[in-house]
Phi, psi and omega in degrees: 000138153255133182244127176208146216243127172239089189283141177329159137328178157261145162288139175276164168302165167134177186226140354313152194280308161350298203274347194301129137282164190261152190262172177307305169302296192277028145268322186270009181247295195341295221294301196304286187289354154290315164289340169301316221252311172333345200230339184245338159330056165018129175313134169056048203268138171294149187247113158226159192199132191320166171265348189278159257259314177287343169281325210279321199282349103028238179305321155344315177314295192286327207192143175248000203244096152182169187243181192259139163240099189312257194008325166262022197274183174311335183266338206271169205239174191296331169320289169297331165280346174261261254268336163294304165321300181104023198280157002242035182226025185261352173079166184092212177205154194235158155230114198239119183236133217205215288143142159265161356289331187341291187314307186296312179306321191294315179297329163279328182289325186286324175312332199242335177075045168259190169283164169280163202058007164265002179213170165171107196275166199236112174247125186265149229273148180047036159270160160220153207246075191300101178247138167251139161248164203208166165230156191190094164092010179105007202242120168299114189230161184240100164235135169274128202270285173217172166175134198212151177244180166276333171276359159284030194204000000 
């Protein structure tokens, strides 16, 4: 199965935390990183994506064939977004796109297989986080596969 984590664009500040637009800046990292990822996606990869306004405008870059998923929304935790995905046995590949902190936890546990909240890596805004599982000798292994910003590209 492949898991790949996409954290928004920048946002402007403000309130509803919801209603945040993407900045000037974060439509061109969007952009950037939809066209890197575009070509490279697994055929029939699922799109779930937060309801809030900077994820959807997000994904926009790439694609408008995706669904809204709360689970993967501002409140949701790597539990509800893994279980949401269906990692790590529902097969294919999914794209999630989302929020910190969620997202850095969700990326430390699958790297250290420690619990969430005990760790929690820094995903920088509109990166993405390529994860695969395997199997090797009868042993289930997690690689991260990429990881890229928009200013590398």
């Amino acid at each position: 199965m492949e898991l790949i984590l996409w954290r928004h664009a920048e946002a402007a500040e403000g309130t509803p935390d919801e209603m945040r637009a993407l900045t000037d800046k974060g439509r061109r990292q969007a952009e950037r990183m939809a066209h890197f990822i575009s070509g490279r996606l697994p055929p029939n990869t699922r799109i779930l994506v937060s309801p809030a306004l900077r994820a959807q405008q997000t994904v926009a870059a790439l694609t408008s064939h995706f669904i809204t998923a709360p689970n993967v929304g501002t409140h949701a935790t790597p539990q509800t977004a893994l279980a949401a995905a269906g990692w790590p046995m529902a097969g294919g590949s999914v794209l999630l796109v989302g929020h910190q902190p969620w997202m850095g936890e969700l990326a430390a546990t699958l790297m250290t297989e420690q619990p969430a909240g005990t760790n929690i890596w820094s995903i920088k805004k509109g990166a993405i986080w390529w994860f695969s599982r395997r199997e090797r000798e009868g042993d289930y292994q997690t690689v991260l596969r990429l990881v890229i910003s928009p200013d590398q590209l």
